[in-house]
Backbone as CSV, one residue per row, in Angstrom:
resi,resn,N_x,N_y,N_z,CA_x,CA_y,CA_z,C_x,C_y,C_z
1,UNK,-44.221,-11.414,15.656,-44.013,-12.271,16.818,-44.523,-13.690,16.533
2,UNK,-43.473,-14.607,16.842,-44.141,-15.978,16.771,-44.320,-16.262,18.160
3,UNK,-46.049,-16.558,18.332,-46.574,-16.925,19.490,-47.566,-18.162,19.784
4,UNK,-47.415,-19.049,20.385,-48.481,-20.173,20.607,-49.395,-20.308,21.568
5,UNK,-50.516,-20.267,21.675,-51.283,-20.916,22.400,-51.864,-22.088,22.839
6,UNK,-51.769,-22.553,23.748,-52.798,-24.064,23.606,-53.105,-24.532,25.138
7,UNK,-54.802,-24.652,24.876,-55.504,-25.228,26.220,-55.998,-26.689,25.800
8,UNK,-55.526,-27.258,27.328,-55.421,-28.451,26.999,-56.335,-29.311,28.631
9,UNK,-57.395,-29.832,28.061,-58.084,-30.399,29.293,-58.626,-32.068,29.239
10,UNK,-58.209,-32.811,30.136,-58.419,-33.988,29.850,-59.270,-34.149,31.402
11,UNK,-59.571,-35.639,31.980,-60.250,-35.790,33.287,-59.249,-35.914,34.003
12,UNK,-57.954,-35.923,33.533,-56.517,-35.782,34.477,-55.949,-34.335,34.945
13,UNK,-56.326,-33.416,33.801,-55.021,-32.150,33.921,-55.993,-31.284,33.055
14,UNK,-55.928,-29.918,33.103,-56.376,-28.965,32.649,-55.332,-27.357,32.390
15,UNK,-54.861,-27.726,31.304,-53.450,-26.716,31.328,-53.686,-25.739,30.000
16,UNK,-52.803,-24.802,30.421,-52.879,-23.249,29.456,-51.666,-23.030,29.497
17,UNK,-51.357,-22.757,27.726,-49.668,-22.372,27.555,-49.472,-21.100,26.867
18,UNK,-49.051,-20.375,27.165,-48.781,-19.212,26.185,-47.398,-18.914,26.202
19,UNK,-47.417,-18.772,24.939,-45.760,-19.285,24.803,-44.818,-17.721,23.496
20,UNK,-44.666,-17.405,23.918,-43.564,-16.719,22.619,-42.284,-16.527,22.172
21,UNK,-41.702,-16.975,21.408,-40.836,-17.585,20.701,-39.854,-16.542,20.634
22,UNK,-39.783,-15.214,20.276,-39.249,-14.347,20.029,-39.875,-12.997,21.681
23,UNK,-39.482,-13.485,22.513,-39.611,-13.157,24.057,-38.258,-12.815,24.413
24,UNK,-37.931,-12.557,25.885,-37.075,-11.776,26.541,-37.074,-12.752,27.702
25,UNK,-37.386,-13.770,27.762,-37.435,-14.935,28.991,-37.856,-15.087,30.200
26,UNK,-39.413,-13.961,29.728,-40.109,-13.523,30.897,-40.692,-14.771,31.452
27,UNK,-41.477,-15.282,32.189,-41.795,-16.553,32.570,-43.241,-16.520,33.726
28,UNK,-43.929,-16.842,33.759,-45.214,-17.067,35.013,-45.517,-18.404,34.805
29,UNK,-45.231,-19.137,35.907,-45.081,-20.641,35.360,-45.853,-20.884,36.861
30,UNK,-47.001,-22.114,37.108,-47.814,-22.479,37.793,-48.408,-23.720,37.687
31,UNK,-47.179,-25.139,38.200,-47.995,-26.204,37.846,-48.436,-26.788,38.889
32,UNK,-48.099,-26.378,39.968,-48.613,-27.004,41.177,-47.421,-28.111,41.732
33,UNK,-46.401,-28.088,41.095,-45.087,-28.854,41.583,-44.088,-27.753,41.542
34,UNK,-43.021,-27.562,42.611,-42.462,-26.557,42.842,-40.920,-27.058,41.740
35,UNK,-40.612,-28.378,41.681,-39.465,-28.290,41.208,-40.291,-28.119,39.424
36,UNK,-40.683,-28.735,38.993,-40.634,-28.453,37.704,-41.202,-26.813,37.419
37,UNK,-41.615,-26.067,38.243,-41.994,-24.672,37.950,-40.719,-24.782,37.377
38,UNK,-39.552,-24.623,38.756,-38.179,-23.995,38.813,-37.363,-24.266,36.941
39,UNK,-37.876,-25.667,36.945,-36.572,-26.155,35.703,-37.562,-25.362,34.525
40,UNK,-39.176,-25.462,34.633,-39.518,-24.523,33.425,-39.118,-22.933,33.262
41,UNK,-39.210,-22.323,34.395,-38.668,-20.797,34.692,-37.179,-21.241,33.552
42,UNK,-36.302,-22.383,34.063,-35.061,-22.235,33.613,-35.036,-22.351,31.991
43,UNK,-36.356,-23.352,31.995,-36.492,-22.859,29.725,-37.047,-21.825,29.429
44,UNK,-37.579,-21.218,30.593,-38.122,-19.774,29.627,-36.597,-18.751,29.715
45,UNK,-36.055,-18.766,30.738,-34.734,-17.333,30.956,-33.836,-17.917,30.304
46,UNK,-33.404,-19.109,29.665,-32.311,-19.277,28.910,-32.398,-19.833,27.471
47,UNK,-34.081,-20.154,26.981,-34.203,-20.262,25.162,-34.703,-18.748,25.114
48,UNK,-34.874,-17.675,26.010,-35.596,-16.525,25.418,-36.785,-16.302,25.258
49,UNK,-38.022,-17.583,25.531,-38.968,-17.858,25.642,-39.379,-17.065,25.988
50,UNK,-40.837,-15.707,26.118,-41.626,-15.768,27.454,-42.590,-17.066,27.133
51,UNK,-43.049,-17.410,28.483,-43.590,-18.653,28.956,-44.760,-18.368,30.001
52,UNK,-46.104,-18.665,29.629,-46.695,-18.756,30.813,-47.245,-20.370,30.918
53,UNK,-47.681,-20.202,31.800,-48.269,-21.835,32.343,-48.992,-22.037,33.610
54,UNK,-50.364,-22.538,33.323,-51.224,-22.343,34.094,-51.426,-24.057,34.413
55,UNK,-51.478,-24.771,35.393,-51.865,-26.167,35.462,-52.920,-26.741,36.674
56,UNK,-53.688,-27.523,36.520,-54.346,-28.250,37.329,-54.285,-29.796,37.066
57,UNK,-53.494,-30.805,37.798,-53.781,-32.031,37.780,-54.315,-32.382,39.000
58,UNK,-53.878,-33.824,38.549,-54.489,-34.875,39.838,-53.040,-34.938,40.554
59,UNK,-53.122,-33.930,41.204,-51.619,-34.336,42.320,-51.715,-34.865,43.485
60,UNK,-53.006,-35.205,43.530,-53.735,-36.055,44.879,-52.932,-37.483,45.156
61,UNK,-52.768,-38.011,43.032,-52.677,-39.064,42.829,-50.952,-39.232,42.937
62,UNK,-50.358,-38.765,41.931,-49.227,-38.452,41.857,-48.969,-37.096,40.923
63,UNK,-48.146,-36.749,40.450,-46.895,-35.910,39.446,-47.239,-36.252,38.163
64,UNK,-47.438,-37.380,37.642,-47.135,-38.190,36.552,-47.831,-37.474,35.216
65,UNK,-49.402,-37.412,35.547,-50.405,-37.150,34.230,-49.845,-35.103,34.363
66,UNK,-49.304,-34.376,35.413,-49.166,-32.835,34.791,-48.343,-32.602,34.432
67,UNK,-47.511,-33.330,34.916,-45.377,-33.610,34.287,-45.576,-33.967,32.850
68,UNK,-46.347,-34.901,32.686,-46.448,-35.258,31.035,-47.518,-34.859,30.516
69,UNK,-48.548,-34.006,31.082,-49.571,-33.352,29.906,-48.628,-31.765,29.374
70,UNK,-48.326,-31.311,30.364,-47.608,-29.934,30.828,-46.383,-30.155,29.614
71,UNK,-45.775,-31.302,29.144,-45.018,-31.115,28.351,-45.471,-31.344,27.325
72,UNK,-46.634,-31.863,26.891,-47.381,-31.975,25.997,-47.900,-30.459,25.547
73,UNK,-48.646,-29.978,26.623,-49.243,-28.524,26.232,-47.983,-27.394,25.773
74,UNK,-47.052,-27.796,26.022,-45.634,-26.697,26.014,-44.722,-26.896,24.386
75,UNK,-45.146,-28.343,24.092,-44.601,-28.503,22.923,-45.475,-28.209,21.677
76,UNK,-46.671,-28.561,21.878,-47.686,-28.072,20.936,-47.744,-26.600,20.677
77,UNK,-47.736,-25.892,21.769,-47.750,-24.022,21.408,-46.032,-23.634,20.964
78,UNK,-45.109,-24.582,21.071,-44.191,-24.305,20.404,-44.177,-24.517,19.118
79,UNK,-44.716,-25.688,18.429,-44.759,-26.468,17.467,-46.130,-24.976,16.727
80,UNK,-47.036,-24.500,17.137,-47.655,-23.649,16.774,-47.027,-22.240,16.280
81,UNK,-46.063,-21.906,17.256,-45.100,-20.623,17.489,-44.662,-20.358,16.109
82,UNK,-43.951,-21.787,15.743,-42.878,-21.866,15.011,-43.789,-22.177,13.409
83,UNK,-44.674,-22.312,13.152,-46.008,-21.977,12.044,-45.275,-23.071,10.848
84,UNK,-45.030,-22.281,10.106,-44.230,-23.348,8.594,-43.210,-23.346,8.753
85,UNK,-42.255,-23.313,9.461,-40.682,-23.359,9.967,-39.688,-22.350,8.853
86,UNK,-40.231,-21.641,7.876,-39.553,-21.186,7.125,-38.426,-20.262,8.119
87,UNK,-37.199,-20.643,7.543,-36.134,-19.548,8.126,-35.171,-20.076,9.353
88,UNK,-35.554,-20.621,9.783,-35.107,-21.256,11.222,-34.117,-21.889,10.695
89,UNK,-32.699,-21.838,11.414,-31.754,-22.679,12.131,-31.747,-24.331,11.432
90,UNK,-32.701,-24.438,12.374,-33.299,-25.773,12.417,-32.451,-27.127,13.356
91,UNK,-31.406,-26.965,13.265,-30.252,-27.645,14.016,-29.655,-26.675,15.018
92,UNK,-29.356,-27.471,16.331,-29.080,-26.881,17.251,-28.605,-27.658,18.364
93,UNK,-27.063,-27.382,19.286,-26.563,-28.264,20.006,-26.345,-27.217,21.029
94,UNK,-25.944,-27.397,22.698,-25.218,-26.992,23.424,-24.618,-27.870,24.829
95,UNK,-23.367,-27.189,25.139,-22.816,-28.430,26.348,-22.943,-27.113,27.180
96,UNK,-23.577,-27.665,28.242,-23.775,-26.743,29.624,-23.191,-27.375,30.882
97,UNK,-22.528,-26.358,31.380,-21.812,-27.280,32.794,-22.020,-26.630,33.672
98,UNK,-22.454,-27.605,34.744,-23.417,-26.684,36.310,-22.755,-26.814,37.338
99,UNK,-21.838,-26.715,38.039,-21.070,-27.116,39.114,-20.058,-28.165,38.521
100,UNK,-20.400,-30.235,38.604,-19.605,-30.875,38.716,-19.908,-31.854,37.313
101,UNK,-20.908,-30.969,37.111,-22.313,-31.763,36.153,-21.836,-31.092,34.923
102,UNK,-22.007,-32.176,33.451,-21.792,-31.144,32.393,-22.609,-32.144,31.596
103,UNK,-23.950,-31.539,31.070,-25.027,-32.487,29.811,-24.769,-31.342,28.169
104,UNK,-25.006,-32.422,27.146,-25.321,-32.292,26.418,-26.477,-31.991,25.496
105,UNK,-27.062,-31.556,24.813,-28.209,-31.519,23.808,-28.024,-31.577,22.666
106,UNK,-28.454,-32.129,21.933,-28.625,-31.938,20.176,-29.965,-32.488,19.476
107,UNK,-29.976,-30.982,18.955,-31.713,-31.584,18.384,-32.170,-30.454,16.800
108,UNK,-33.143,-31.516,16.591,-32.785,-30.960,14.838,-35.008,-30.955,15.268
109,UNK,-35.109,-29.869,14.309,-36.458,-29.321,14.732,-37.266,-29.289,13.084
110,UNK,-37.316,-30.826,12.853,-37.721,-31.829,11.862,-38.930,-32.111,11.253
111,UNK,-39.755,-32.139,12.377,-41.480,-32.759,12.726,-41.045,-34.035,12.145
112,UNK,-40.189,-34.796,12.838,-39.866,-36.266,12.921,-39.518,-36.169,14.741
113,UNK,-40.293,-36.604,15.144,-40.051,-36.057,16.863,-39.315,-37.897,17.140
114,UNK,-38.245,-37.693,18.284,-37.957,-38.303,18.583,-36.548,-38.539,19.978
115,UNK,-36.874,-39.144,21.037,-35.965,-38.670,21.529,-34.809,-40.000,22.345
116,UNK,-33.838,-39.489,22.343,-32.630,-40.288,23.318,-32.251,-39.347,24.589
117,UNK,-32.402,-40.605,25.776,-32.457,-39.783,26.905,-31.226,-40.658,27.371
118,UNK,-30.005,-39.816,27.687,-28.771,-40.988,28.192,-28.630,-40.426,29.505
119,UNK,-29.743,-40.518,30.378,-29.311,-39.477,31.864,-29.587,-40.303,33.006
120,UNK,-28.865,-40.364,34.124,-29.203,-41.484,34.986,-29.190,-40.612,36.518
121,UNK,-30.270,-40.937,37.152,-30.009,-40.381,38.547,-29.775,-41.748,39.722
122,UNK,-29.591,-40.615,41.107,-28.700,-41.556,41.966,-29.850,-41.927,42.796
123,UNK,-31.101,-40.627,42.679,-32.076,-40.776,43.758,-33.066,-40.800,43.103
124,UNK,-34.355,-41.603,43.879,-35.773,-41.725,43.456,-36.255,-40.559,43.192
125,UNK,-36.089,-39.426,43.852,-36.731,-37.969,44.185,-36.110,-36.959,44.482
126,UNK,-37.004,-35.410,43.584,-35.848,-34.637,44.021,-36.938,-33.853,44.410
127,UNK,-36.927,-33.481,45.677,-38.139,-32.864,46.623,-39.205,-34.155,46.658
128,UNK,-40.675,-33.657,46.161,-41.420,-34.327,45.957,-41.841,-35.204,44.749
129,UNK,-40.578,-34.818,43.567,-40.885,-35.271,42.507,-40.298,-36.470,42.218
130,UNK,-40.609,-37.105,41.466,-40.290,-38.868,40.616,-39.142,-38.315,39.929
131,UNK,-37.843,-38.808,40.008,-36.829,-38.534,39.136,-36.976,-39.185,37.640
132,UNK,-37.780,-40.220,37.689,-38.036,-40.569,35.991,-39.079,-40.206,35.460
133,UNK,-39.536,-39.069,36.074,-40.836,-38.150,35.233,-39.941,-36.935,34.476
134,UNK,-38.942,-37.263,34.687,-38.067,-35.898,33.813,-37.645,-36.533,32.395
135,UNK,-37.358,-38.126,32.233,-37.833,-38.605,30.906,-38.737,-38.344,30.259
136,UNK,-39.912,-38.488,31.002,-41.612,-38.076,30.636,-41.613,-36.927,30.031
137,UNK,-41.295,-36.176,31.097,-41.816,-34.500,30.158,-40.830,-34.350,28.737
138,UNK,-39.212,-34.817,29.132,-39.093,-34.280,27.551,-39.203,-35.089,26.664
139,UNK,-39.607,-36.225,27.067,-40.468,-37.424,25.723,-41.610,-36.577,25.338
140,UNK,-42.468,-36.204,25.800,-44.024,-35.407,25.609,-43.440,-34.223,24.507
141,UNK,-42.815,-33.031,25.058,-42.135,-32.155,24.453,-41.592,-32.832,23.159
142,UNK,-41.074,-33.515,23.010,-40.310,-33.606,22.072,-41.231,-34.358,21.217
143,UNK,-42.137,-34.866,21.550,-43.161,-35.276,20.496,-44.290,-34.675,20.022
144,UNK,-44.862,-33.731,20.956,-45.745,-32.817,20.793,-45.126,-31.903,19.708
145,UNK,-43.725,-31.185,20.279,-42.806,-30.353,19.419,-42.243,-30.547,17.643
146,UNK,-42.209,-32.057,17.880,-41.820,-32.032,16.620,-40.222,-32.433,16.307
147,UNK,-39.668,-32.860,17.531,-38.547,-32.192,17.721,-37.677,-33.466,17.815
148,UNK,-36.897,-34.031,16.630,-35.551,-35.231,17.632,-34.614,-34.453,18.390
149,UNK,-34.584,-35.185,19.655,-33.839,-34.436,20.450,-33.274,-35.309,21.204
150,UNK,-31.911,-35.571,21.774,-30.635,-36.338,21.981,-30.085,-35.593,23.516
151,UNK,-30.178,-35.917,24.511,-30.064,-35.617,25.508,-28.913,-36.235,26.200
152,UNK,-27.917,-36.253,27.047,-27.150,-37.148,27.426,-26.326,-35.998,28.449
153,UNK,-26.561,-36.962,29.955,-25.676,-36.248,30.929,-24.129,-36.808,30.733
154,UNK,-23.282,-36.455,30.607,-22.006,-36.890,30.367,-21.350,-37.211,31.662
155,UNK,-21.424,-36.197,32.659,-20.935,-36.845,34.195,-21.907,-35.616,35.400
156,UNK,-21.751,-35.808,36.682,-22.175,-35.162,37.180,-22.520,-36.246,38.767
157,UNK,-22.301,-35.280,39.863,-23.147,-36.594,41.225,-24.459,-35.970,41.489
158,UNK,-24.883,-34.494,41.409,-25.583,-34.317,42.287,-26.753,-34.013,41.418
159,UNK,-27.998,-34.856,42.202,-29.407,-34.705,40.825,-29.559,-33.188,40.771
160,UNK,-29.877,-32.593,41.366,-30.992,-31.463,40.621,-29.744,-31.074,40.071
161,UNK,-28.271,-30.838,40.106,-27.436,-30.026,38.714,-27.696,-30.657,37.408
162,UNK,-27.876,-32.470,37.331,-28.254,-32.975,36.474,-29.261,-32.720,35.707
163,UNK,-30.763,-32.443,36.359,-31.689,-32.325,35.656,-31.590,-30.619,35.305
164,UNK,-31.124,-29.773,35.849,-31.396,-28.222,35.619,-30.441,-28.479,34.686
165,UNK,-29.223,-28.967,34.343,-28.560,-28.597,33.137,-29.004,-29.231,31.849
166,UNK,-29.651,-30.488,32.164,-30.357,-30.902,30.845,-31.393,-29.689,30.357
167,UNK,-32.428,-28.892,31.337,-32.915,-28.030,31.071,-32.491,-27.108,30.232
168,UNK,-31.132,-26.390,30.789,-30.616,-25.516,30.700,-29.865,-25.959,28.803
169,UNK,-29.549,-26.742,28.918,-29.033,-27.340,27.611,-30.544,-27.245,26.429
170,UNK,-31.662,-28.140,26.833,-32.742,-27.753,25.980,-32.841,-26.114,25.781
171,UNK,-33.108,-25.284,26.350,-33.450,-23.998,26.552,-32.419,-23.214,25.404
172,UNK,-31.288,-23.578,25.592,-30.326,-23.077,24.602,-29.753,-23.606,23.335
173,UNK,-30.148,-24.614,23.106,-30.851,-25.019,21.495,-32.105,-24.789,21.187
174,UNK,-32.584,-25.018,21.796,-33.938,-24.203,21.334,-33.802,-22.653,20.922
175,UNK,-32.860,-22.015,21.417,-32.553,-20.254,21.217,-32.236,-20.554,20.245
176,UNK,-30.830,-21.179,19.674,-30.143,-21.115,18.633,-30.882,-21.685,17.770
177,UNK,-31.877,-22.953,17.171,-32.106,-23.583,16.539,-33.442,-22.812,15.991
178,UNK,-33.843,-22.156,16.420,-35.161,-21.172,16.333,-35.329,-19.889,16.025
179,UNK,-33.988,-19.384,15.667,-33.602,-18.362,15.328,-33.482,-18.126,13.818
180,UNK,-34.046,-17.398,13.062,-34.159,-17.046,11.799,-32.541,-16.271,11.314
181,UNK,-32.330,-17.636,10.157,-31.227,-17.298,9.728,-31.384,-16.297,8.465
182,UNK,-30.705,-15.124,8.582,-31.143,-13.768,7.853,-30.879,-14.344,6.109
183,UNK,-30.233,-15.504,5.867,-29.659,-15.657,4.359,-30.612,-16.520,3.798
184,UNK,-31.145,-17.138,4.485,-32.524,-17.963,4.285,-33.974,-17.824,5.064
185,UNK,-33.939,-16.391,5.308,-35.488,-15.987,5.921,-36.946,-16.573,5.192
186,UNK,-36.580,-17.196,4.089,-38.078,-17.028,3.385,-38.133,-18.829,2.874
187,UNK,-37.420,-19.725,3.285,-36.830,-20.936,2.741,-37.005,-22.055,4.005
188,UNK,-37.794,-23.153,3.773,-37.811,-23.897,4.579,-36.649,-24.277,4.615
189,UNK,-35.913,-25.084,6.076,-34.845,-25.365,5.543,-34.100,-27.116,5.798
190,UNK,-34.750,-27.452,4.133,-34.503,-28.694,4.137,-34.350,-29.005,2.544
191,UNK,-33.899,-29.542,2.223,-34.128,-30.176,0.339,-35.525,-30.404,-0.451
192,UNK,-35.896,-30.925,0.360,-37.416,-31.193,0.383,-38.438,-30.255,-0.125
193,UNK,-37.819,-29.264,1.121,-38.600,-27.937,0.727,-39.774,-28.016,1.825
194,UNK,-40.260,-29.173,2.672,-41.012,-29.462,3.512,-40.462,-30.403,4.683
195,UNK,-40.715,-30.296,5.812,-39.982,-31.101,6.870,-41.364,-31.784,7.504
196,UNK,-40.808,-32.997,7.503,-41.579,-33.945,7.882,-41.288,-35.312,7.786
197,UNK,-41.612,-36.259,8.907,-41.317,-37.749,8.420,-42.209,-38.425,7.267
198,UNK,-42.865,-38.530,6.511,-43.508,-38.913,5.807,-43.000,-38.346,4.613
199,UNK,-42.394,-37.571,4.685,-42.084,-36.895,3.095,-40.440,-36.942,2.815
């Protein structure tokens, strides 16, 4: 089993991830914001993840520091999960369409983290949350992770199909891209022989 852990406590946020890679998309997710539970539930039941997540911020203040530690703590126990990357995929795309809404993903799982976010909403908020804290978290993720990752809503009117299918799009490259390819189980998979920006 590839599995990650990571506790993560600052004077902002105090979070616990347990994460496993090779899961059934079980999920206990607890950040104290109801919509991002929902869109994390939606990366654990559709990359295969189980996922737990335990959070305490400053939500007194705003969203901001557990939205982006929370993706911080989530990418690191992935980035752990996934140990010397031998075997993996490594590349991974999917187009998901939610009603009227159809986003893209493509992301190559490098440890050159980096991300393009081409997604635009109509509203400030979806419930109680900041609609541009959904940049945040998968900037965090994707840097914590390791991960360039290319995001882009292609069309869509209504926010939350927007942001749940970007979810839903991460969640399912992440399945595919993380998946041990049986012809190269024992082989990093790069020329190199090591993945990394520096090398």
């Amino acid at each position: 089993m590839r599995v990650g852990t990571v506790k993560r406590k600052t004077k902002e946020t105090d979070i616990e991830v347990e994460l496993n890679l090779d899961g059934t998309g079980v999920y206990d997710v607890k950040t104290g914001i109801g919509f991002l539970d929902h869109m994390l539930e939606q990366l654990s039941r559709h990359s295969l993840m189980d996922l737990k997540v335990r959070a305490q911020g400053d939500l007194h203040i705003d969203y901001h520091h557990t939205t982006e530690d929370t993706g911080i703590a989530i990418g690191e126990a992935f980035a752990k999960a996934l140990g010397d990357l031998k075997g993996i995929r490594r590349y991974a795309s999917a187009l998901i369409p939610m009603d009227e809404t159809l986003t893209r993903v493509a992301l190559d799982i490098s440890n050159r983290p980096y991300l393009i976010w081409k997604v635009e909403f109509s509203r400030d908020k979806l419930g109680e949350m900041d609609t541009e804290l959904f940049k945040e978290w998968f900037q965090a993720f994707a840097q914590a992770a390791g991960i360039t990752l290319h995001v882009e809503n292609l069309y869509g009117t209504n926010n939350h199909h927007i942001v749940e299918s970007c979810f839903k799009a991460l969640a399912r490259s992440l399945r595919d891209a993380t998946e041990i390819d049986p012809r190269r189980a024992d082989a990093v998979p790069s020329t190199k022989g090591v993945l990394g920006g520096s090398l």
